[in-house]
C-alpha positions in Angstrom: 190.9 47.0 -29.4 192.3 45.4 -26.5 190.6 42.3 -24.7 190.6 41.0 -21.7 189.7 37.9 -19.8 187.0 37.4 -16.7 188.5 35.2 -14.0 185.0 35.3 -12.3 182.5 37.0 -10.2 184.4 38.0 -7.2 181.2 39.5 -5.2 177.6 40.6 -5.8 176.9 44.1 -4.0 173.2 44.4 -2.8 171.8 47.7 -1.0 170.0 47.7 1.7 168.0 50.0 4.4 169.1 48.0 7.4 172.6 46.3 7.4 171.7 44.8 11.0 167.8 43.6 10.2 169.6 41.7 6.4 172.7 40.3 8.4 169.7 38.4 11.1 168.3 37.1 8.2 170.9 35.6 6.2 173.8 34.3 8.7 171.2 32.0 10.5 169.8 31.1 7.1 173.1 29.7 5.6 174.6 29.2 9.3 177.7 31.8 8.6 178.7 34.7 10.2 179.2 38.1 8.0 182.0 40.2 8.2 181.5 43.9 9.0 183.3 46.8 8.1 182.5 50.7 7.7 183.9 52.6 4.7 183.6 56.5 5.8 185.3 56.9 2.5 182.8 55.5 0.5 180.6 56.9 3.2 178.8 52.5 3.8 178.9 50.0 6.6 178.5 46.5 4.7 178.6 43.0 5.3 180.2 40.4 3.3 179.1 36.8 3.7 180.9 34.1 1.2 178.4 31.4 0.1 180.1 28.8 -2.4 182.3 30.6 -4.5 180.5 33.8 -4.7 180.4 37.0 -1.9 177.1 38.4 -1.1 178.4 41.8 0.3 175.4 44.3 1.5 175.6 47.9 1.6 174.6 50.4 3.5 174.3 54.2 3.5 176.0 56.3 6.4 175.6 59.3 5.6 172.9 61.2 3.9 173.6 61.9 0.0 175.8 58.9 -0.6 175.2 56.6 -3.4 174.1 54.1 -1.4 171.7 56.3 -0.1 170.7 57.7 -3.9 170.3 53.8 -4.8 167.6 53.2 -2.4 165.3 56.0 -3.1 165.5 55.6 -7.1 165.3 51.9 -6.5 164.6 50.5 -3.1 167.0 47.6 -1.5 168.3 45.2 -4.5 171.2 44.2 -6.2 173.2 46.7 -7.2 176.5 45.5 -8.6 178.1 42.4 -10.0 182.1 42.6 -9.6 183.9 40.4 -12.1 187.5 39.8 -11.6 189.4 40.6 -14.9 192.9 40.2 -15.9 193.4 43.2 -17.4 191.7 46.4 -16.4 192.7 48.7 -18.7 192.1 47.2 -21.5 188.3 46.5 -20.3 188.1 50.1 -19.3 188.8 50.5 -23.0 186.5 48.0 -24.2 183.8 49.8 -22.4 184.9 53.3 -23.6 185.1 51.9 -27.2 181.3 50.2 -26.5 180.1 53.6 -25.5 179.8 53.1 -22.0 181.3 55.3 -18.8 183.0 54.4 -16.1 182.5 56.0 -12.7 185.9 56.7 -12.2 188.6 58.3 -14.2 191.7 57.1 -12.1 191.0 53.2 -11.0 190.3 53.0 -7.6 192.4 50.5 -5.3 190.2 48.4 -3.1 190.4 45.0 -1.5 193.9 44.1 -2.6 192.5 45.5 -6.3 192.4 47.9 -8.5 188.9 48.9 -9.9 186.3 50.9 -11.8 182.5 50.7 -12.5 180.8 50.3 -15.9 178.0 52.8 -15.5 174.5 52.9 -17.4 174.7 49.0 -18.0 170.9 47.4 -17.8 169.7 46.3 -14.6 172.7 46.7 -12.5 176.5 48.5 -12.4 179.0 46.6 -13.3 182.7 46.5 -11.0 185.6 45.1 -13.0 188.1 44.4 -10.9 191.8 44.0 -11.9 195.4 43.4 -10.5 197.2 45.9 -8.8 200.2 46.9 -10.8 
């Protein structure tokens, strides 16, 4: 089995009802102002505020359906994902196949100047790994 190393949590991904009503809560909090973007891909608008080392990047749902949206209603606003930068993600994709586990998507998806894939069914949250483009 292969292995591969974590670099480090490169964000935590919360869900939330209101992207607006989170973003007056937390910029004048830690005095920073979040970036926004929308994804209709992904079909979310987030936020993504760096505190420290770690991004604190909240979603939400656009459209009706989405996972974001399936997230709230089976769990209410929370944390839904820790990403962990990883140097190689295939062989982690492997790991978790060999562990049991699924991943969410078969091909790697690029985003953010990555490549990347979730670890589905973990306990408590997903997991993101997220690995170099190549």
């Amino acid at each position: 089995m292969s292995y591969f190393r974590v670099k480090g949590i490169n964000h935590l991904g919360f869900v939330v009802k209101d992207l607006d009503a989170t973003l007056k809560q937390w910029e004048p909090l830690f005095g920073v102002k979040a970036e926004i973007k929308e994804n209709p891909d992904l079909q979310v608008r987030l936020g993504a505020i760096s505190l420290g080392n770690i991004k604190f990047v909240f979603n939400e749902s656009t459209q009706a359906g989405s996972r974001w949206e399936k997230y709230l209603e089976a769990n209410g606003e929370g944390l839904e994902h820790v990403a962990f930068e990883i140097d190689d993600l295939k062989a982690a994709c492997e790991q978790a196949r060999g562990s049991g586990l699924e991943l969410r998507f078969e091909q790697h998806k690029p985003m953010h100047g990555f490549l990347t894939n979730f670890v589905e069914g973990m306990h408590a949250v997903d997991v993101e790994l997220m690995g170099p483009e190549k």
